[in-house]
ROZA-319453 format. One record per atom (N, C-alpha, C): residue in one letter; atom name; x, y, z negated. Coordinates in nm, 3 decimals. Layout:
<atoms>
a, CA, X, Y, Z
...
</atoms>
This chain:
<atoms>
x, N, -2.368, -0.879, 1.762
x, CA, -2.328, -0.783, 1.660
x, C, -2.267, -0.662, 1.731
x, N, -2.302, -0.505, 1.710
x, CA, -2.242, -0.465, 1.730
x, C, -2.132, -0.366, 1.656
x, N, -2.039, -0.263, 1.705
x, CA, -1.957, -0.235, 1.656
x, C, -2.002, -0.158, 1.492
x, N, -2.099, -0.087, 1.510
x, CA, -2.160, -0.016, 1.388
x, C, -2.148, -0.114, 1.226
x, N, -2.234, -0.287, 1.318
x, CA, -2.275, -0.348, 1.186
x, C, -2.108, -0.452, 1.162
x, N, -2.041, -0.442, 1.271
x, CA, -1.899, -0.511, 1.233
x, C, -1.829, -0.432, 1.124
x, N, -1.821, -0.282, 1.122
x, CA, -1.754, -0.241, 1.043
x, C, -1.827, -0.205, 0.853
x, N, -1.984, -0.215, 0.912
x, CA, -2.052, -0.252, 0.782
x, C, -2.007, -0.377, 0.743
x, N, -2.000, -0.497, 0.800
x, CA, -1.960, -0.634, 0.759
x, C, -1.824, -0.658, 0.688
x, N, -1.745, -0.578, 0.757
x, CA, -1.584, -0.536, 0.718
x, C, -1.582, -0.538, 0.495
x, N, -1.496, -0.658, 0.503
x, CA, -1.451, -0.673, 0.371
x, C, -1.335, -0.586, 0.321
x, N, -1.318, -0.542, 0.196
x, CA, -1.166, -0.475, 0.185
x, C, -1.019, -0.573, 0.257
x, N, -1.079, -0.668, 0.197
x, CA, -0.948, -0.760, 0.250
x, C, -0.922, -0.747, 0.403
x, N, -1.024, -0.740, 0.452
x, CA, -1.003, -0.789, 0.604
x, C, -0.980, -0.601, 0.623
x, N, -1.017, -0.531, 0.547
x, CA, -0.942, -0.344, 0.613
x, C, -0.801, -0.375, 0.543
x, N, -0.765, -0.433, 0.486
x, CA, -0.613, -0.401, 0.461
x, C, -0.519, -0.522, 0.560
x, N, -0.591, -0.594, 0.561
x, CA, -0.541, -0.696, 0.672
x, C, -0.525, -0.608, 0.819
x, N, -0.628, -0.566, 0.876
x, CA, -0.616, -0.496, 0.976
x, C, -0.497, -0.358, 0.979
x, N, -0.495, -0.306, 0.888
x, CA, -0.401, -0.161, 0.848
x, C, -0.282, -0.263, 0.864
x, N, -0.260, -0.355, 0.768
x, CA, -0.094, -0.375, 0.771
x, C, -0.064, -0.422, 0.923
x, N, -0.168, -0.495, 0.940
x, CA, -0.103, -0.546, 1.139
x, C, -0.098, -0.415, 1.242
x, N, -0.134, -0.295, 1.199
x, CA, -0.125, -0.187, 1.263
x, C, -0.011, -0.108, 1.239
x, N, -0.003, -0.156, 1.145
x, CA, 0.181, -0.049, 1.052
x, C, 0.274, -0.140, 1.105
x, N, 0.250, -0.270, 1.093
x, CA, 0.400, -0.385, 1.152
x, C, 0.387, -0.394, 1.312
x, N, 0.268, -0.370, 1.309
x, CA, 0.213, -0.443, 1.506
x, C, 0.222, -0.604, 1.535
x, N, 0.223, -0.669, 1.404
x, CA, 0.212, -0.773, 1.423
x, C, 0.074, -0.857, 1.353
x, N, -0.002, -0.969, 1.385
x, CA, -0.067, -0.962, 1.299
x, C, -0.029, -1.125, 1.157
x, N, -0.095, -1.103, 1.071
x, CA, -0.032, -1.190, 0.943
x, C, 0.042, -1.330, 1.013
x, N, 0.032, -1.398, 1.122
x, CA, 0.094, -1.531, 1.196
x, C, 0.201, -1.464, 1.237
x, N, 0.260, -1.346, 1.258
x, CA, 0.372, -1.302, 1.328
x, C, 0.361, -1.288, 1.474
x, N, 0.268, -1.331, 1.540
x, CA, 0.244, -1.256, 1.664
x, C, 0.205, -1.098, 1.687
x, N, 0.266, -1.052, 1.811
x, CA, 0.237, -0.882, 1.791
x, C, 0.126, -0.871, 1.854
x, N, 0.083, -0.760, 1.827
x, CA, -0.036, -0.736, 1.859
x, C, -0.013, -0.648, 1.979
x, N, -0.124, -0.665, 2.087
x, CA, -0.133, -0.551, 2.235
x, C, -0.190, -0.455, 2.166
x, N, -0.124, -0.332, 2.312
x, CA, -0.142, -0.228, 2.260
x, C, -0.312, -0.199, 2.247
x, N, -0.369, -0.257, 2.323
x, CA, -0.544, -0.234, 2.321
x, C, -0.571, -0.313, 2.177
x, N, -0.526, -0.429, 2.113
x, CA, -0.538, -0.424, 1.985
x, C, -0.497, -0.362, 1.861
x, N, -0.398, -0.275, 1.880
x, CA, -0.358, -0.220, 1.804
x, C, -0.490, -0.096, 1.792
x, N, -0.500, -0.059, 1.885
x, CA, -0.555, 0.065, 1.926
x, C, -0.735, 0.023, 1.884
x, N, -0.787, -0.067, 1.888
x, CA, -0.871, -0.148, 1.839
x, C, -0.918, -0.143, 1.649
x, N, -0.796, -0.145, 1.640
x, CA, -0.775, -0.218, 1.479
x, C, -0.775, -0.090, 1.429
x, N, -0.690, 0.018, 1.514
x, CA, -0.697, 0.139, 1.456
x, C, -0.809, 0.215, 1.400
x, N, -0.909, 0.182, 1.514
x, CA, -1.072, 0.278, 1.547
x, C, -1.116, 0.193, 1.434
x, N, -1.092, 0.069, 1.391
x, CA, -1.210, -0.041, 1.263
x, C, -1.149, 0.054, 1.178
x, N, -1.015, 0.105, 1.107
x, CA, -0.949, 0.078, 1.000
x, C, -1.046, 0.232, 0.957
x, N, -1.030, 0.352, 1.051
x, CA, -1.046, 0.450, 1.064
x, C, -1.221, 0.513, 1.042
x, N, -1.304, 0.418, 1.104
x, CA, -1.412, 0.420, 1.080
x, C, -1.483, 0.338, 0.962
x, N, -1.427, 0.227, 0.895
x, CA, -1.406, 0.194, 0.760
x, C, -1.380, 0.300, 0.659
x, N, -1.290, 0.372, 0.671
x, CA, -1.217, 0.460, 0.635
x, C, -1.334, 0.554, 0.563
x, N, -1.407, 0.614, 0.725
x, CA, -1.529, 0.700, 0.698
x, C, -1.654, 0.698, 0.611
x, N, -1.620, 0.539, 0.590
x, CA, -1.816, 0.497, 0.562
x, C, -1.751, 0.435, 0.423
x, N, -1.680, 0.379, 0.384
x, CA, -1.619, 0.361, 0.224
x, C, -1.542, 0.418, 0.162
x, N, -1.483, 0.543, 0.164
x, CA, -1.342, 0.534, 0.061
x, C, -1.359, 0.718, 0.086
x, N, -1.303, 0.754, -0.055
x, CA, -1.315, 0.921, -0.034
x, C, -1.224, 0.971, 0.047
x, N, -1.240, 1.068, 0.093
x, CA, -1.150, 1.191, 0.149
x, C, -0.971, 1.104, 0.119
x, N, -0.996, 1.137, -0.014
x, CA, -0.853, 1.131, -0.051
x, C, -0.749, 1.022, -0.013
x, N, -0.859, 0.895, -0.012
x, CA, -0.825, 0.755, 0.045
x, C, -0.769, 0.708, 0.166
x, N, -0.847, 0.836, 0.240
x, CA, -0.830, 0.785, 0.405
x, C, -0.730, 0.782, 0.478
x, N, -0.692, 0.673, 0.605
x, CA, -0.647, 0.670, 0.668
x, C, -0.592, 0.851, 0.781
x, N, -0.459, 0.871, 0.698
x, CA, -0.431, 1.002, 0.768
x, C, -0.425, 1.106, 0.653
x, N, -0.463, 1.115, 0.582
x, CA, -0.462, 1.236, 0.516
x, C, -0.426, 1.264, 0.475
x, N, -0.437, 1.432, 0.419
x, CA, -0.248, 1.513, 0.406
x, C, -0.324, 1.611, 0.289
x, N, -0.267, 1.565, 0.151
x, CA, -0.285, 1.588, 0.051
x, C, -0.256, 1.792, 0.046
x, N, -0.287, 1.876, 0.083
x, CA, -0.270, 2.008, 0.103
x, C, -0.279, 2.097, -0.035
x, N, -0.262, 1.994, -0.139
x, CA, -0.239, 2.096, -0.283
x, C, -0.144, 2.109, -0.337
x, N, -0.103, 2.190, -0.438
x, CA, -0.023, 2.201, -0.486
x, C, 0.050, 2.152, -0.619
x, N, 0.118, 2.138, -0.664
x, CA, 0.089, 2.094, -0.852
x, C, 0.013, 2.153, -0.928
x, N, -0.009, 2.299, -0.925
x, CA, -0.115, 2.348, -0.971
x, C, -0.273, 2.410, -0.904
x, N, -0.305, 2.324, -0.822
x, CA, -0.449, 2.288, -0.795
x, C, -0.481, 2.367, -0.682
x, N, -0.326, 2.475, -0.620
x, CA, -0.411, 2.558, -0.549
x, C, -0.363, 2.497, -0.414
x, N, -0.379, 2.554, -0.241
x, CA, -0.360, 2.488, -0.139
x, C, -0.245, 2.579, -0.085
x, N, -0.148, 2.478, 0.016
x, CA, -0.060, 2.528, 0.080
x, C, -0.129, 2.551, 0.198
x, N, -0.075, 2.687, 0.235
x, CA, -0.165, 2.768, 0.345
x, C, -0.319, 2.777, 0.357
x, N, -0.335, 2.781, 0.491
x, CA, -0.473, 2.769, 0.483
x, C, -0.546, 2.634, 0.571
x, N, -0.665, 2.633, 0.511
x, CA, -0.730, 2.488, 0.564
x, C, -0.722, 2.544, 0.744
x, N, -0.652, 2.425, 0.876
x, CA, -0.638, 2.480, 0.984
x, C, -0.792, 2.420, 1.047
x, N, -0.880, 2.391, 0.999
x, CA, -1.031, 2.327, 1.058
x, C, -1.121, 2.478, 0.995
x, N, -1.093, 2.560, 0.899
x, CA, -1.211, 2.635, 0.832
x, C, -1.146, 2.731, 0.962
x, N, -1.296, 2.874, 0.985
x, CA, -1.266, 2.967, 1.103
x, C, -1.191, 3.057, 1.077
x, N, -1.112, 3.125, 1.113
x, CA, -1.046, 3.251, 1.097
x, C, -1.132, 3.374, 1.166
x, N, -1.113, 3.507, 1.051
x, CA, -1.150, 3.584, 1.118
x, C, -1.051, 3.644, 1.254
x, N, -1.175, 3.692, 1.317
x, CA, -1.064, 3.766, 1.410
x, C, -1.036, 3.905, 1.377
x, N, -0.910, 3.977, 1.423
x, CA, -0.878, 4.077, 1.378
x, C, -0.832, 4.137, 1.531
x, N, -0.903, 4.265, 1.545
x, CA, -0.926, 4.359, 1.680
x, C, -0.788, 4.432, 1.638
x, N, -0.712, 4.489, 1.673
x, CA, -0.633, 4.562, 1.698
x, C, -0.683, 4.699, 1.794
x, N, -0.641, 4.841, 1.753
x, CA, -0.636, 4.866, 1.879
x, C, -0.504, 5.009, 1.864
</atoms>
């Protein structure tokens, strides 16, 4: 199996299982988890993340609206123009 069809295989249960042992660092038996598993669990939770659940859902994301619908600042991924001075 590889990593692609593991995270197709990936149940909700087993992505929230993985997230909480990443937030505690331990996993559900109370053993902690290494840092290469943590770091592991992270890349499943994250790429799960990508392939099921909207935008809004995901692991990380920073809600950039306002109460009334519009955005604080500006999106820092869209391009800026440049502006020449002279």
């Amino acid at each position: 199996m590889n990593y692609e069809q593991l995270i197709e295989s990936m149940t909700p249960e087993m992505h929230r299982s993985l997230k909480l042992a990443v937030e505690i660092g331990k996993w559900p038996n109370g053993e902690r988890l290494s840092d290469e598993q943590r770091t592991l669990c992270l890349r499943a939770v994250i790429a799960y993340d990508q392939s099921r659940l909207p935008e809004s859902q995901r692991t990380g994301y920073i809600d950039r609206s306002k109460p009334d619908g519009t955005q604080h600042g500006s999106d820092p991924l869209q391009p800026q123009p440049l502006k020449i001075l002279n």
